[in-house]
N, C-alpha and C positions, 0 to 999 in steps of 0.2 A: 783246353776247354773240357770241363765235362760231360759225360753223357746224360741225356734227360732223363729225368724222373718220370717213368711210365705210370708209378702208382702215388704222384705226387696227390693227384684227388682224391680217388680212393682212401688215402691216410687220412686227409684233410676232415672228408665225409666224417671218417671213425671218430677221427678223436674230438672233432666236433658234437657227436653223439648225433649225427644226422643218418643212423644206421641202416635204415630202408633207403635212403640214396645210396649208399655204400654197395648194398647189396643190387641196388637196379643197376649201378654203371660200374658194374665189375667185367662187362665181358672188353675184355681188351687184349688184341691178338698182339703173336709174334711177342709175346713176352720169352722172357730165357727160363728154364728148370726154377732158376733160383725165384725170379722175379714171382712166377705163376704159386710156389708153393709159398710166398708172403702175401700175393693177394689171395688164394686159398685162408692163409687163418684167418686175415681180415677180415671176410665175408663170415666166416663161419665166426669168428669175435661177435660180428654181428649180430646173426644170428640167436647166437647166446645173450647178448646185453636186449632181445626182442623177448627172450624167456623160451624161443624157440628149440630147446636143450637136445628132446626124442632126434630133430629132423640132422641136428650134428653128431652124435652117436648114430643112428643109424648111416649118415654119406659118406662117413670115415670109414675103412676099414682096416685091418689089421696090417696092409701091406704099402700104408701111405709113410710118407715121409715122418721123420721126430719132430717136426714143429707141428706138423695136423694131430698127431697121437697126442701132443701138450695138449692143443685145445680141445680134441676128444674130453682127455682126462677130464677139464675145466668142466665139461659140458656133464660128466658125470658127477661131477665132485655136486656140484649144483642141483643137479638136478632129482640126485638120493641123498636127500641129509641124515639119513639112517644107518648108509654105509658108507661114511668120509675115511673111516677107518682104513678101507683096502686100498682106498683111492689113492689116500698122503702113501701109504707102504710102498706101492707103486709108485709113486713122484718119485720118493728118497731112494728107489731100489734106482731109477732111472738118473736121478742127480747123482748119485755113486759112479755110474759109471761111466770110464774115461772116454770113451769114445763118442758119447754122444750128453754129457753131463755139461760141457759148458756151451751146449746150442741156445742165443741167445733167447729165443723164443718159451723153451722147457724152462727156464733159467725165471722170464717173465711170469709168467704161469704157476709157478711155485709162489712170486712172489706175490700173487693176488690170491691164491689159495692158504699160504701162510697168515696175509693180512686178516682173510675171513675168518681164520682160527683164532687172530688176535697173537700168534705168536710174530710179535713183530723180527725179535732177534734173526728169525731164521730167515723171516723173510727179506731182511736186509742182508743175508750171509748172501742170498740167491740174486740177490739184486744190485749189492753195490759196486760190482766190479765194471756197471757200465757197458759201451761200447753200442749203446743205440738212446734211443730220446725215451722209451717208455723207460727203460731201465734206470 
């Protein structure tokens, strides 16, 4: 049998685009490391798709997990259309490397920040290998 899905709503909420429910029934205890830093980007997803961009640049900090640092990224990529430049440098210096380059979430992230450039190729190099539903 498997184990249940603790963030089966929570996902449901997002990708339904019901993103203030998402963000109201996120507290959910006794989650694992793993569990707690996918509802972390989810909320902060959220977040970002409310325009809310400042309040996830500033909760993030420098010393959170590579899936929150992706959605940081997101949250500035969007939120400075002036300086997309340093942002994508930053993606590509982070997709480069091997140690945290195929985390599915940095992986996602590129692929929505590629789409907005309209560079679609890249964004399918970052995105077609799979291995979750957004991908």
């Amino acid at each position: 049998a498997a184990a249940p899905d603790h963030l089966f709503h929570l996902r449901n909420n997002f990708y339904l685009g019901s993103f203030q429910a998402a963000i109201n029934n996120s507290d959910l205890p006794n989650l694992s490391p793993d569990n707690a830093v996918e509802r972390d980007c989810l909320v902060y997803r959220s977040y970002i798709a409310l325009g809310s961009y400042q309040l996830v640049i500033n909760e993030i900090d420098s010393a959170a997990a590579t899936p929150l640092q992706a959605v940081k990224l997101l949250a500035l990529y969007l939120s400075n259309p002036h300086d997309k430049e340093s942002t994508i440098a930053s993606l590509k210096e982070w997709l480069a490397d091997p140690a945290i380059g195929s985390n599915a979430i940095l992986r996602l992230i590129a692929g929505i920040v590629f789409m907005h450039e309209e560079d679609y190729i890249e964004a399918l190099k970052h995105t077609n290998a799979g291995g979750t539903m957004e991908l």
